[in-house]
N, C-alpha and C positions, 0 to 999 in steps of 0.2 A: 261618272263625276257629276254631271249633269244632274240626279234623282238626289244627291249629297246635298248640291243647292239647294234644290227643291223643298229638302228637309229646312235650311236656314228661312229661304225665303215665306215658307210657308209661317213662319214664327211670327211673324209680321201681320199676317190676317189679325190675331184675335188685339193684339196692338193697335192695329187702325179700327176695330169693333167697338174698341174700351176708348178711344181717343172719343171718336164720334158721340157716344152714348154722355162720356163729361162736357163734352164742348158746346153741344148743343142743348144742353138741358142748364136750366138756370140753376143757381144755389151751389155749384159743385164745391167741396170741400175736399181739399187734399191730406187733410188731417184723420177723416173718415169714407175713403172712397169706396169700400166695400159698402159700405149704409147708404152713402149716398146713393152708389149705381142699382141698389133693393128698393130706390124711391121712385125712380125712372119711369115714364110714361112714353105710352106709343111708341114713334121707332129707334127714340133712345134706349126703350124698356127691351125692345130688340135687338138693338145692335151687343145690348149686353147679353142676352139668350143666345145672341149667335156667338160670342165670344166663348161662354160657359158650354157651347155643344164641341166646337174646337178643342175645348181641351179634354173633351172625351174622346174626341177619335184622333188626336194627333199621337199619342204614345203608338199605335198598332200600325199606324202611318210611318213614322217612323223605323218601329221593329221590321217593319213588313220591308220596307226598303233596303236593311240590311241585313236580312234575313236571305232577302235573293238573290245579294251581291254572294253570301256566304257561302248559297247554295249554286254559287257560278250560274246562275240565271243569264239569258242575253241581256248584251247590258243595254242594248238601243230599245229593248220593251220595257226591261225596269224603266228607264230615262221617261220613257211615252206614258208609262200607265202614273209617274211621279206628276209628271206635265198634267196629266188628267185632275190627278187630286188638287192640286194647287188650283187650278182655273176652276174648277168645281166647286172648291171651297171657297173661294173668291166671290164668285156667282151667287152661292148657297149665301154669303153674309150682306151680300146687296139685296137677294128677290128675298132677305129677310128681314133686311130693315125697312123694304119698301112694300110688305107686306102682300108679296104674293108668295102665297101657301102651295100651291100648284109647282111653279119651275124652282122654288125651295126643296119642296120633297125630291124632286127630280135630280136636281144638282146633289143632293144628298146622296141618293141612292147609286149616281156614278162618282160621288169619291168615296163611297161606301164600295162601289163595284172593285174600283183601282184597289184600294187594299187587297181586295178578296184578293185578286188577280196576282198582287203581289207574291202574297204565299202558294201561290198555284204554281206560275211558272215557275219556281225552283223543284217542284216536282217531277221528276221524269218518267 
């Protein structure tokens, strides 16, 4: 149940990404916010690159999640390695709007880890 959240909650990262990136940047236009957030500078221009990477790894994030339930995976390691992705991701859209490239990549590469992980443990 708990990695099911995970999946809602995590929805909300590129939400607070795209909030940031209008809020804080002058001119914003809700008539054109696609244009608008292509005009973004510094860690507005980032919080919108960290929104537009989320939605590249959330669909596997997701499958990967109910993929392990499917494949009767432990459900306390699905739940931990969901927990990983979310704070990871979390992480990954702060050390990337505050522009350290360093613990970016790193938080990356463990909610990048959690997916793998995902589809592993249903393995036997």
């Amino acid at each position: 149940m708990i990695s099911y959240i995970c999946i809602v909650i995590s929805l909300f990262i590129p939400i607070f990404c795209t909030a940031y990136a209008k809020f804080t940047s002058k001119g914003y236009n809700n008539r054109a916010p696609r244009e608008f957030l292509e005009t973004c500078e510094g860690a507005a221009k980032r919080a919108h690159h960290a929104q537009n990477n989320f939605y590249e790894t959330f669909p596997a994030f997701a499958v990967g999640v109910i993929a392990a339930h499917q494949l009767n995976a432990v459900t306390t390691t699905i739940d931990q390695l969901a927990i990983t992705f979310v704070i990871a991701r979390i992480l990954y859209a702060i050390f990337y709007i505050i522009d350290n490239h360093v613990l970016r990549t790193i938080s990356w590469m463990a909610a990048f880890a959690s997916i793998i992980g995902l589809f592993l443990i249903g393995i036997h």
